[in-house]
C-alpha positions as CSV (number, residue, x, y, z in Angstrom):
1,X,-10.1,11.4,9.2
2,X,-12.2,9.8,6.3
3,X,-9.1,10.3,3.8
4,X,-7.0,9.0,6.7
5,X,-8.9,5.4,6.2
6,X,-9.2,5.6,2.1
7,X,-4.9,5.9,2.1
8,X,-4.9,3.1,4.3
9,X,-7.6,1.0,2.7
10,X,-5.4,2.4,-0.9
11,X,-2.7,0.3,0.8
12,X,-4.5,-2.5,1.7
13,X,-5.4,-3.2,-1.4
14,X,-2.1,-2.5,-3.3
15,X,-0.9,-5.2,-0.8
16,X,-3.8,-7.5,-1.1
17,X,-3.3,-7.4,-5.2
18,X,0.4,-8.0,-4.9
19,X,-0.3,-11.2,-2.8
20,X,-2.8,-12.3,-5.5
21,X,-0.5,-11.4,-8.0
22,X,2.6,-13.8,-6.6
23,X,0.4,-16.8,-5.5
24,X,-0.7,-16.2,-9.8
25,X,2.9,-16.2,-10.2
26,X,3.3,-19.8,-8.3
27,X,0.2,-21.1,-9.7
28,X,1.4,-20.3,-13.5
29,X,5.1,-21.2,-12.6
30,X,3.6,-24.7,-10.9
31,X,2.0,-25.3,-14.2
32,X,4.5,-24.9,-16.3
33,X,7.2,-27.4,-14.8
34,X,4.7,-29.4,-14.6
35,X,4.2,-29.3,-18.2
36,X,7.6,-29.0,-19.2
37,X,8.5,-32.3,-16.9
38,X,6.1,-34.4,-18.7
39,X,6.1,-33.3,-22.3
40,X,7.8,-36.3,-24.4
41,X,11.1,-34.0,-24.3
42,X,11.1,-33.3,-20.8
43,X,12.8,-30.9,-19.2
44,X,16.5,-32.4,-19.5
45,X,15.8,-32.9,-23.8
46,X,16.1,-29.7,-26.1
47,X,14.6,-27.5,-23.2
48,X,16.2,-24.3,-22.3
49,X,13.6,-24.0,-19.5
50,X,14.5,-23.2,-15.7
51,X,16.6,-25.7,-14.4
52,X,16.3,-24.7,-11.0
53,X,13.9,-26.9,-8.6
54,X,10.5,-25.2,-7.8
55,X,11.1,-24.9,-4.3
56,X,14.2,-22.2,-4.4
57,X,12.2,-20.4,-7.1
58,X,9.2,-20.7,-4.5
59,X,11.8,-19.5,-1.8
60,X,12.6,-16.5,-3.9
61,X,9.3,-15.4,-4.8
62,X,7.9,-15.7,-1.1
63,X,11.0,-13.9,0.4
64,X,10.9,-11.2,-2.2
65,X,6.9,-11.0,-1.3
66,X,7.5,-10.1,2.3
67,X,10.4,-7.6,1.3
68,X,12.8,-9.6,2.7
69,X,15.5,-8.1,0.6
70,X,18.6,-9.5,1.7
71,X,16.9,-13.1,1.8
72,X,15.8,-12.5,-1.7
73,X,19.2,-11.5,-3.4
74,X,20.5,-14.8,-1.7
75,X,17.8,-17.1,-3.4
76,X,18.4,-15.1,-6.9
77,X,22.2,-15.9,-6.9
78,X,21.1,-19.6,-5.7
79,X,18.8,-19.5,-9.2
80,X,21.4,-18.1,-11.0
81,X,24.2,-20.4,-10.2
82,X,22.0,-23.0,-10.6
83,X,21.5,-21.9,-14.4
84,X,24.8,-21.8,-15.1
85,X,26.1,-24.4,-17.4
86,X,28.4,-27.3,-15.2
87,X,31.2,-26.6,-17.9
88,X,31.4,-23.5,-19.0
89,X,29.9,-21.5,-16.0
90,X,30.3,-18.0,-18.0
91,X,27.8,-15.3,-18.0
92,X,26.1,-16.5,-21.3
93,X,25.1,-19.7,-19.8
94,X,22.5,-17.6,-17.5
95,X,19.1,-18.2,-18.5
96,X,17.6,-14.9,-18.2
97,X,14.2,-16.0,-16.6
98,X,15.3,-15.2,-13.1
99,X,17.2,-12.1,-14.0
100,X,13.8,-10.6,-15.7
101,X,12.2,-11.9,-12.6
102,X,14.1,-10.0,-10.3
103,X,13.4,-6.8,-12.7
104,X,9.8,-7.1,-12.5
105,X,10.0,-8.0,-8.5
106,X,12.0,-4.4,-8.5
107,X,10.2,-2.5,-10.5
108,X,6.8,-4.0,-8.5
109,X,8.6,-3.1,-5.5
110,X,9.6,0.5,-6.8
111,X,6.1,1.0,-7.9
112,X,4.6,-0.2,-4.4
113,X,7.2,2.1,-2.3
114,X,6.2,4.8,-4.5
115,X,2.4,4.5,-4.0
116,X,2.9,4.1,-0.1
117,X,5.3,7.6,-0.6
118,X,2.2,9.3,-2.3
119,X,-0.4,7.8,0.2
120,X,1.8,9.3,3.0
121,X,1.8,12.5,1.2
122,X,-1.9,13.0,0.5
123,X,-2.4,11.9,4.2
124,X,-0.2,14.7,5.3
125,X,-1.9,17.4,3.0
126,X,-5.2,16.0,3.9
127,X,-3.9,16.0,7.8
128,X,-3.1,19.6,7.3
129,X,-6.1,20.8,5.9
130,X,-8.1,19.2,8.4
131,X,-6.1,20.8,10.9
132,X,-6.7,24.6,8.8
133,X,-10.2,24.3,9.3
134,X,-10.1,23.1,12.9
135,X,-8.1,26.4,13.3
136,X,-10.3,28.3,11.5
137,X,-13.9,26.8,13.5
138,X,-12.5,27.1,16.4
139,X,-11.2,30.7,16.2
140,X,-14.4,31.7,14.5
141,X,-16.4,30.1,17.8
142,X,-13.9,32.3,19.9
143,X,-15.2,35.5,17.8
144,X,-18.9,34.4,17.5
145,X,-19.0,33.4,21.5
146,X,-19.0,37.3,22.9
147,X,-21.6,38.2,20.5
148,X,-24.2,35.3,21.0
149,X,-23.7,35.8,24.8
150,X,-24.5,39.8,24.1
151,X,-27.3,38.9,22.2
152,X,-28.8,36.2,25.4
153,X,-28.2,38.8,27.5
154,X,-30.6,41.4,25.6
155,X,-32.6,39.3,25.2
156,X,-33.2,38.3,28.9
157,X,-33.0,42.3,29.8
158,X,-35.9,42.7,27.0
159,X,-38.2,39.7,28.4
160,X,-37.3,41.1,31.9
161,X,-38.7,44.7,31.1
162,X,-41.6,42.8,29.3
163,X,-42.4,40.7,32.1
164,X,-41.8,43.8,34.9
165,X,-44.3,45.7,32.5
166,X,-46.7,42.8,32.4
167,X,-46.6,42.4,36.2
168,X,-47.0,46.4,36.8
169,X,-50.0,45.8,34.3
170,X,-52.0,43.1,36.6
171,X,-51.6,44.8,40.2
């Protein structure tokens, strides 16, 4: 049972560091536009920065923290249009910020589904061991159980004998 709660607190804690690790994410991200928006350039001047507002990068980041895929892939293609270039709208207009974003949001969500896979298998090993043992003490109790009882009942036939003998002594 103990491994049982060191999986789950093994989750707990891969979960509690991804939540740490996106509201990093919105920190840093909050910082930077609002660096970017008031540097003397801004963000409209020479800046190849995101173009997108912080609230559907915001949207993205906190549906792909929940797992809500399919709410997710909507805000990414939101973020991509939005990088698009008015004119040209061609693939090499894409600023590839959101596209390595949604790399590293996979590849954190690979790693996490792996870890939760392992967990699940060291719980079921553990869980089977556990059980072998059980097995084994329990079977072991059957075996032991006719021979303790054996041995109380010599015993009481011995301290019977004694105690006839000691009574026979007396009268």
């Amino acid at each position: 049972m103990p491994t049982i709660v060191k999986a789950l607190n093994n989750c707990i804690a891969a979960s509690t560091a991804a939540n740490t690790a996106f509201d990093n994410f919105f920190a840093l991200n909050a910082a930077l536009l609002k660096g970017a928006a008031s540097s003397p350039g801004g963000l409209a001047n020479r800046s190849k920065g995101f173009r997108s507002s912080f609230g559907s990068l915001a949207g993205f980041a906190f549906a792909l923290k929940t797992f809500n895929l399919n709410v997710a892939f909507v805000r990414l293609n939101s973020l991509i249009a939005a990088n698009r270039g008015p004119v040209t709208r061609s693939a090499s207009s894409i600023s590839l910020f959101p596209l390595a974003l949604a790399l590293a949001a996979f590849v954190a969500f690979v790693a996490f589904a792996a870890f939760v896979a392992f967990a699940a298998l060291v719980v079921f090993v553990a869980l089977i061991i556990v059980a072998s043992f059980a097995l084994i003490v329990a079977l072991a109790a059957l075996t032991a159980a006719p021979a303790v009882a054996m041995t109380f009942a010599e015993r009481r036939a011995k301290v019977k004998r004694l105690l006839k003998a000691l009574v026979d002594l007396l009268l």
